[in-house]
N, C-alpha and C positions, 0 to 999 in steps of 0.2 A: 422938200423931197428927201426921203430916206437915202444914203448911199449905201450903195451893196457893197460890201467887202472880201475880199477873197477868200477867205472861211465861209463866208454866205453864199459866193457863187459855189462853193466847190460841194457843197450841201447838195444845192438846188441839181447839180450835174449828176452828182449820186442819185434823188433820188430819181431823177429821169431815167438812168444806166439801169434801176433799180425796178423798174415798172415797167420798163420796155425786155426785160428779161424774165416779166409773166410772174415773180413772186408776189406781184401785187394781189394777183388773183388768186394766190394762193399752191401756184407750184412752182415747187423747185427745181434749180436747175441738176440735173443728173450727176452723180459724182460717180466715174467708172471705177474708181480704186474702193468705193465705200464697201462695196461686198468684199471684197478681196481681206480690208480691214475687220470690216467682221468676224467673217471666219477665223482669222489669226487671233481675233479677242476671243472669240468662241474656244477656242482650243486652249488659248492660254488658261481661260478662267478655269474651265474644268479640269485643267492638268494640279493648279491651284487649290483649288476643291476635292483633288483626288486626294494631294499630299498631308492636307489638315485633316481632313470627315474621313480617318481612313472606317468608320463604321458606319459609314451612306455611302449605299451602290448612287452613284452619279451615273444615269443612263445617256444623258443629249444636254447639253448646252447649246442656245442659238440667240441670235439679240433679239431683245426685247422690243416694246411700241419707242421705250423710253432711251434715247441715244447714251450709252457708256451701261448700261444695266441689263444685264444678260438673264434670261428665262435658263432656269437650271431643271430638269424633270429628273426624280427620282423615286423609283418604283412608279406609285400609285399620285405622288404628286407633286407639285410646283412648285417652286419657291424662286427669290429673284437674288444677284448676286454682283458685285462688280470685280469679286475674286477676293477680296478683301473682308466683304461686311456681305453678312445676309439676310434678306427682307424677306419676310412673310408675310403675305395678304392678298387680296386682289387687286387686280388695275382694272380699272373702270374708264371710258372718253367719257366726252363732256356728255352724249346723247345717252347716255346710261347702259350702254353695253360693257358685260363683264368679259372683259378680253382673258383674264385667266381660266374662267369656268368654260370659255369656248375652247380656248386651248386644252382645259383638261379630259372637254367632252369628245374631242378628237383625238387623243392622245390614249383616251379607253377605251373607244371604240377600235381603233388599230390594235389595242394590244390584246383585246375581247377576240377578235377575230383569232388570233396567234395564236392564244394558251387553253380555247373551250373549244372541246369537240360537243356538240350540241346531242351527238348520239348517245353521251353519256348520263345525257340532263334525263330528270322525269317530265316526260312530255304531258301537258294535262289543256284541252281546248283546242280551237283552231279557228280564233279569231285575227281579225286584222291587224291590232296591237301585236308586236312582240316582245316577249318579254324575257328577260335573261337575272333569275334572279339564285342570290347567296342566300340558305336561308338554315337558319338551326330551330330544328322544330321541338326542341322547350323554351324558345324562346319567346318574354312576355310581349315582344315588340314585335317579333315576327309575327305573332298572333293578331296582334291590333293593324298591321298590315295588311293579312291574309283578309280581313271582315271590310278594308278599304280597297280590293279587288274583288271584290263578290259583285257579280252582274258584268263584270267588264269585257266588252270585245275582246280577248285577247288570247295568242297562242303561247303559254307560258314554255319555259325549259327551267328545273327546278334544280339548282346545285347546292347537293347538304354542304351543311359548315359548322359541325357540332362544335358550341365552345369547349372550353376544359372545366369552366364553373358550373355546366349542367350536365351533370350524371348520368342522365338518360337519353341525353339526344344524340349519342352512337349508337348505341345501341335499336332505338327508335330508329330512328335514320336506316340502321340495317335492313331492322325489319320492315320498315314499306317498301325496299329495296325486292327482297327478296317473295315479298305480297301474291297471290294472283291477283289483286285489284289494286295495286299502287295509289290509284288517285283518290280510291274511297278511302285507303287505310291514311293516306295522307291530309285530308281531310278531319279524318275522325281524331287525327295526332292536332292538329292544330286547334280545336276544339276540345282538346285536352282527355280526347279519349282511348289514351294511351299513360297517362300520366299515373304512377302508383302502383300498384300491382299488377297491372294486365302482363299478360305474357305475351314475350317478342319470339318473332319466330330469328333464326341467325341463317346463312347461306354462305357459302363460299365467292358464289359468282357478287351476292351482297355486298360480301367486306371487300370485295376486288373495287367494285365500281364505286363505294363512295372513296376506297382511297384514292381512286383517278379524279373522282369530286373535290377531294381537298386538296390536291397536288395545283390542279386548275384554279382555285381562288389564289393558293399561296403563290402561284406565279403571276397572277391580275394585281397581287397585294391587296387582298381582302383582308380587311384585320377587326371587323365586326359585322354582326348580323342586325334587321334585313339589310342587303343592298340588290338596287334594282338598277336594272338598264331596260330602260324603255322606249323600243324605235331608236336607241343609242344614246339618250339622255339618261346619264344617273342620277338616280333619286339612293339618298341614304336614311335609313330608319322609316319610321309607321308617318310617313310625311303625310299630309291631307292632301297633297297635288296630285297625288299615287289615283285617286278617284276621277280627277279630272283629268288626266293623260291617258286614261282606259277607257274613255267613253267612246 
């Protein structure tokens, strides 16, 4: 017969202590001071991240899934941090959810709501989808977009975002702006029927509203064309999912 030794009993007590206080099944016990901690690391880290990256607006620091590694959001996106070293990528659980992408889809949907008046958007449809999109119409990828929302239930709100590397898309932009048909002339821009010599008409009330358009992305942190929010999911560029989320 085996003799049990006092290192073995004192195992055996453990793990009894240890399963009768339910971690066995998987929850832990409550620690009331751990939010309290949090927050103080939350604060610190970001005070930390203010003084080095003084050219990244740091908006919210809060802890991360991961214990010591703090979710950092700035502008338009995520990154993780323990104040010292900073990681870039996503976190993903075992079940294969992207715990960043949720986060970033709630994080722009909050701040979608805050910086777009949608009265500014071009309204075109009035379907069940809706759609809230950034879009520069010389652009080759907005276009391949626009041909993967053809047919889709959807009630769009259209915000220009002319880049600087195409010539014509303020201008363009103005002009549908100030259209009496808006949706057709936008249309025909996207189809490239505005591209080259046609003539743009210009308006006052035009150039007012797209610079309320680009004020609106610059404060979302749009920094490329297309991007979409769908039903409050972003989709960026001429993505093929864009056809399946508008059905």
């Amino acid at each position: 017969m085996k003799r049990i030794t006092g290192p073995m009993l004192l195992s055996a007590l453990l793990a009894v202590s240890v399963c009768a206080s339910d971690i066995c099944s998987g929850e832990a016990l409550p620690d009331p001071a751990a939010g309290r901690r949090d927050a103080a690391g939350a604060k610190q880290v970001k005070e930390m991240l203010e003084a080095r990256l003084r050219n990244t607006r740091i908006d919210a620091v809060k802890p991360s899934v991961i214990p010591g590694l703090y979710e950092v959001r700035a502008g338009g996106n995520i990154f993780y941090s323990d104040g010292e070293y900073l990681l870039f990528g996503h976190i993903f659980d075992t079940g294969g959810r992207d715990l960043t992408q949720e986060a970033i889809d709630d994080m722009t949907a909050e701040r979608l709501k805050s910086v777009t008046d949608l009265g500014d958007a071009l309204k075109i449809g009035n379907g069940r989808h809706e759609v809230i999109e950034f879009t520069d119409p010389e652009c080759p990828f907005c276009r391949r977009a626009e041909a993967l929302l053809e047919g889709g239930d959807v009630t769009r709100y259209i915000f220009f975002y002319p880049l600087p590397m195409h010539r014509r898309a303020k201008p363009m932009s103005v002009h549908i702006l100030c259209s009496e048909n808006p949706e057709a002339e936008y249309a025909a821009a996207m189809r490239g029927g505005l591209d080259g010599g046609a003539d743009l008409k210009s308006c006052r009330e035009g150039e007012e509203r797209l610079g309320r358009m680009v004020k609106a992305a610059r404060r979302l942190g749009v920094s490329g064309t297309p991007l979409f929010f769908i039903d409050g999911k972003r989709v960026s560029g001429a993505d093929p999912v864009l056809k399946e989320l508008v059905r």
